[in-house]
C-alpha positions as CSV (number, residue, x, y, z in Angstrom):
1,X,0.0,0.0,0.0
2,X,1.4,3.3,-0.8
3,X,0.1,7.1,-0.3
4,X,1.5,10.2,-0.7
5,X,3.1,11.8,1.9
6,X,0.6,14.5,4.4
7,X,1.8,18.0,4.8
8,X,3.6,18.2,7.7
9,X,5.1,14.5,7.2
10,X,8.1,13.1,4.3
11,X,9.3,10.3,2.9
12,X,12.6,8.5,4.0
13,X,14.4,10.3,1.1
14,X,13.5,13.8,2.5
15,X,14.2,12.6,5.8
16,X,17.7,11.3,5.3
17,X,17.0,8.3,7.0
18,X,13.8,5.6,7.1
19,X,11.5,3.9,10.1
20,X,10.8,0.8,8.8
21,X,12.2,-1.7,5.9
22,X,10.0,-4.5,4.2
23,X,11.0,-7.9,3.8
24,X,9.5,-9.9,0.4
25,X,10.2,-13.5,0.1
26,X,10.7,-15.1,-3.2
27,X,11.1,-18.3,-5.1
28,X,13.6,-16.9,-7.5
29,X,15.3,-14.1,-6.1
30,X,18.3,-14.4,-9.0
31,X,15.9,-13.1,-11.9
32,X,14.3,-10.5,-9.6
33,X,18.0,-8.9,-8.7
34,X,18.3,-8.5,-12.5
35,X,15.7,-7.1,-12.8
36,X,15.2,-5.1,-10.3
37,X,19.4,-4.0,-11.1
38,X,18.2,-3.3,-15.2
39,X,15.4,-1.3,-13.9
40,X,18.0,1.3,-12.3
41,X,17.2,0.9,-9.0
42,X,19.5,1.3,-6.5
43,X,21.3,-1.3,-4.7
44,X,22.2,-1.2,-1.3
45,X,22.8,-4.7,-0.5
46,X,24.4,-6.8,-3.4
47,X,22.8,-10.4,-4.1
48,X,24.7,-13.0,-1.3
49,X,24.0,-15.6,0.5
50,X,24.0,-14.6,4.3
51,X,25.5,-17.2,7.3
52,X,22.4,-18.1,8.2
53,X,21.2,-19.3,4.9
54,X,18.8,-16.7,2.6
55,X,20.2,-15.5,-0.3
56,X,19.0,-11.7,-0.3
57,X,19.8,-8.6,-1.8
58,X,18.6,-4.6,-0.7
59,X,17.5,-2.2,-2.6
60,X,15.8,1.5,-2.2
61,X,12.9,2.7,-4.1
62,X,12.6,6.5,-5.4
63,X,10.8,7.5,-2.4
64,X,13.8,6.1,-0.6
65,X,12.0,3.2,1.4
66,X,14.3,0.0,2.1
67,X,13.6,-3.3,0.2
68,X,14.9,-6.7,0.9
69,X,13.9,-9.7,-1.0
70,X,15.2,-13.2,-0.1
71,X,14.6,-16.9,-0.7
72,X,15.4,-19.5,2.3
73,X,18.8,-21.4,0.7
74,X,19.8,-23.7,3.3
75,X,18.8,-24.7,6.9
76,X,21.8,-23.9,9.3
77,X,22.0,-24.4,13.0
78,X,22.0,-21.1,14.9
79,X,25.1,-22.2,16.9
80,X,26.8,-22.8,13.4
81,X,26.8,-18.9,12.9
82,X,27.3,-17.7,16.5
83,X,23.4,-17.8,17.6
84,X,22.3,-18.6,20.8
85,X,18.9,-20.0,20.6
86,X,17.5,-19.0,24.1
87,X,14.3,-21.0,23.6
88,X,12.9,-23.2,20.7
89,X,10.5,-20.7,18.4
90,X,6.6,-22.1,19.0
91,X,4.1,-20.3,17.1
92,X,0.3,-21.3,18.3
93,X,-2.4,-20.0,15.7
94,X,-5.2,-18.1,16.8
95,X,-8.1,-15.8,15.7
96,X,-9.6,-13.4,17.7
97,X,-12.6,-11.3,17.2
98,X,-12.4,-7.3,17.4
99,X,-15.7,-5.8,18.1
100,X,-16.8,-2.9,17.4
101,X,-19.0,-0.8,19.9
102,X,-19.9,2.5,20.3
103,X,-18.9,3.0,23.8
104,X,-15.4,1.7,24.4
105,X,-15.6,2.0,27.9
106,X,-19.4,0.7,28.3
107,X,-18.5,-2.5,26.4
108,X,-15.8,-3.7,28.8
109,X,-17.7,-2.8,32.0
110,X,-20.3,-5.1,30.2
111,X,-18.8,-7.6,29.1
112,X,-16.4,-7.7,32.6
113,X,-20.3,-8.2,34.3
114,X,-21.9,-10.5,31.5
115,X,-18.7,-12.8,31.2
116,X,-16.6,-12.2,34.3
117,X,-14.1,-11.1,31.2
118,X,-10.7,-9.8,32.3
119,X,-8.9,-6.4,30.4
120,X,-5.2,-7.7,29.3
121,X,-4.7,-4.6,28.1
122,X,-6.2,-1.2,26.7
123,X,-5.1,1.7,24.7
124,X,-6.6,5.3,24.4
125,X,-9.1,6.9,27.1
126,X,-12.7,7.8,26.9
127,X,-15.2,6.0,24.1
128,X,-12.3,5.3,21.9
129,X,-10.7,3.1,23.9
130,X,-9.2,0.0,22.3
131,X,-9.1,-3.2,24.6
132,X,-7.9,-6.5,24.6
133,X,-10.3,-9.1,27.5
134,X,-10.0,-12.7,28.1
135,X,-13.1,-14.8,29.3
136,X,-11.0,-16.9,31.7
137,X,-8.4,-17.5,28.6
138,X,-10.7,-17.0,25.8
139,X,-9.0,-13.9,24.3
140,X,-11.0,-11.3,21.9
141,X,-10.0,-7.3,21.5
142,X,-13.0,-4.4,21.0
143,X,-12.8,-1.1,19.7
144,X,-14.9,2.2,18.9
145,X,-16.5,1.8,15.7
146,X,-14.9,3.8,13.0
147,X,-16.8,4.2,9.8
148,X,-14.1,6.0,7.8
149,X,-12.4,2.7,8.0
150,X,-15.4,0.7,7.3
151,X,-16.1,-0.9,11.0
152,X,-19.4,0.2,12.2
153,X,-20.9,-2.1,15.3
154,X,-24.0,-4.0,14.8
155,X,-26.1,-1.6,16.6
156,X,-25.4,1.3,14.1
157,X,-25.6,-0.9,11.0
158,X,-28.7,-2.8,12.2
159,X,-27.4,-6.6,11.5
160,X,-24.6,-8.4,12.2
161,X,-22.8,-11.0,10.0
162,X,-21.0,-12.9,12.6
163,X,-21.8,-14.5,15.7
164,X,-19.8,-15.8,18.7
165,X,-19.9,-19.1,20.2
166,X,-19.1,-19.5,23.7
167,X,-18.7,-22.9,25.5
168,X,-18.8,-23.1,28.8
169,X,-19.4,-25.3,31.4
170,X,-23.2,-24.1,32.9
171,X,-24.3,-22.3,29.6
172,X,-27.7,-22.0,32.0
173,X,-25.8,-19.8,34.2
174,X,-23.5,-18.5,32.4
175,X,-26.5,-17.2,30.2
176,X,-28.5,-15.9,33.1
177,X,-25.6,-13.9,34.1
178,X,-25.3,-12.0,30.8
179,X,-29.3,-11.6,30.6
180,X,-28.8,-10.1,34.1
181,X,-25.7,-7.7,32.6
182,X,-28.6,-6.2,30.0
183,X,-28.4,-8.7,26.9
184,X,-31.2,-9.7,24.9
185,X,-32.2,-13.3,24.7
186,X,-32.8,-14.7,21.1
187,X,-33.5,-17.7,22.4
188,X,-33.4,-19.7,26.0
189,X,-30.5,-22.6,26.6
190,X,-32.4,-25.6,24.9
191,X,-31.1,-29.3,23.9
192,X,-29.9,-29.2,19.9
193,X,-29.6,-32.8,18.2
194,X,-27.3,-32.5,15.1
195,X,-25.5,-34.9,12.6
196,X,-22.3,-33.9,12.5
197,X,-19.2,-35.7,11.0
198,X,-15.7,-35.1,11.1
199,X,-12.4,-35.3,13.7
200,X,-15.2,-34.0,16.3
201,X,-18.7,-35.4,15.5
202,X,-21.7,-33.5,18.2
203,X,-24.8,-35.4,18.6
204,X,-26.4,-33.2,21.3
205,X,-25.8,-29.5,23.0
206,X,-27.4,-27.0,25.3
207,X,-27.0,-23.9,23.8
208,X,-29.2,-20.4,24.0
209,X,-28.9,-17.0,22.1
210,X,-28.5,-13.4,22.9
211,X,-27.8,-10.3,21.8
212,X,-25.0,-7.9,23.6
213,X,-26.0,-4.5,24.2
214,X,-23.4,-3.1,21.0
215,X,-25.7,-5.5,18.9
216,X,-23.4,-8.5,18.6
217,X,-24.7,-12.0,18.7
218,X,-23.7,-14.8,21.3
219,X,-24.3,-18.6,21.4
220,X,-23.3,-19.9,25.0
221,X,-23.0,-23.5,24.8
222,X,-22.0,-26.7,25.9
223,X,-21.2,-30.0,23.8
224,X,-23.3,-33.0,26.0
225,X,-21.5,-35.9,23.3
C-alpha cells in the first residue's frame, strides 16, 4: 500500500533516514535482482548468501524506502553462525474477534459483568478506547466503531454478519448472568440434536442466544457428546 506523503510528514528520502524496511520473500530471487538491477534501482545490499542461509539482496525505491527480498537457501544451525537459541520458536495460531462498539468503555464494563471477562490490556481513554479481554483465557480485542475505515458495530448498522460461540461449562448460568448484565435473549438454553461428522462429530448440545447490548450476537453452549 502506498500514499502520498501528508503535509507536515516526508518520505525516507526527504528525511535522510527511514522507520521501517519490508522484507519480500521469493522463489527466484536471482531473476528479480536483475531485474530489479536493469530497472536502475539502487542497490544497497548486493545479491549474497548470508550465514544463516537466505540469499538476499537490498534495494531502495525513489521514495527512498528499504527493500529486501530473499529466498530461504539452506537450513543452518543457529550455533553454526554464532546464535544462541535462548528458547525453541513455537508459534500457536489463533483468531480473535475485534468488536466494534460505540462505547469503548461501556463495552468492557459489560462484558467484565456478563462474562466475568478480564482487560489484558487497553489503549486510548474515553469512548475510543481499544481493549484487549480474556473470558477466563478466551482472548477477543474491542474497539470504537470507525466508519471512515469501514467498521461500524452491529447496533449502528442494524445486522450483524458474525456470531460468537461460547462454550462453557453451565451455559444456564452463564447465560442468566449475561441476561442479568442487560443482553437480549434470542433464544433460551435448549437441547440441539445435530449430525455432525468429522475429527469432532456433536450429537447433542445445550446452547441459548443473545444479543449484547453493542448489537453483537452470542451462542453460550456446551457440547453434552
Amino acid at each position: 500500500m502506498l500514499k502520498r506523503a501528508r503535509p507536515g510528514s516526508a518520505t525516507p528520502a526527504q528525511l535522510g533516514y527511514g522507520t521501517q524496511s519490508l522484507t519480500v520473500f521469493l522463489e527466484d530471487v536471482d531473476t528479480h535482482f536483475q531485474r530489479t538491477k536493469s530497472a536502475g534501482a539502487r542497490i544497497v545490499e548486493d545479491l549474497h548468501e548470508t550465514e544463516y542461509g537466505e540469499r538476499q539482496y537490498g534495494v531502495e525505491d525513489l521514495a527512498g524506502h528499504h527493500w529486501l527480498f530473499s529466498r530461504h537457501a539452506r537450513d543452518v544451525s543457529p550455533d553454526q553462525w554464532g546464535a544462541t537459541v535462548f528458547r525453541p520458536a513455537m508459534i500457536t495460531p489463533q483468531i480473535s474477534p475485534m468488536l466494534a462498539v460505540n462505547d469503548g468503555n461501556a463495552a468492557i464494563e459489560f462484558y467484565k459483568a456478563a462474562f466475568d471477562a478480564t482487560v489484558l490490556w487497553r489503549l486510548g481513554g474515553g469512548e475510543h478506547v481499544v481493549a484487549g479481554l480474556s473470558v477466563h483465557g478466551a482472548q477477543f480485542f474491542l474497539a470504537r466503531e470507525a466508519p471512515d475505515y469501514g467498521t461500524r458495530g452491529p447496533a449502528s448498522a442494524g445486522f450483524t454478519t458474525v456470531r460468537i460461540e461460547l462454550f462453557v461449562n453451565d451455559p444456564v448460568a452463564v447465560h442468566s448472568r449475561v441476561l442479568a448484565a442487560g443482553a437480549v435473549e434470542r433464544s433460551p438454553v435448549v437441547e440441539h440434536k445435530h449430525s455432525v461428522t468429522g475429527p469432532r462429530p456433536i450429537t447433542k448440545m445445550l446452547q441459548g442466544a443473545l444479543v449484547d447490548p453493542f448489537g453483537h450476537m452470542w451462542f453460550i453452549g456446551k457440547v453434552l457428546e
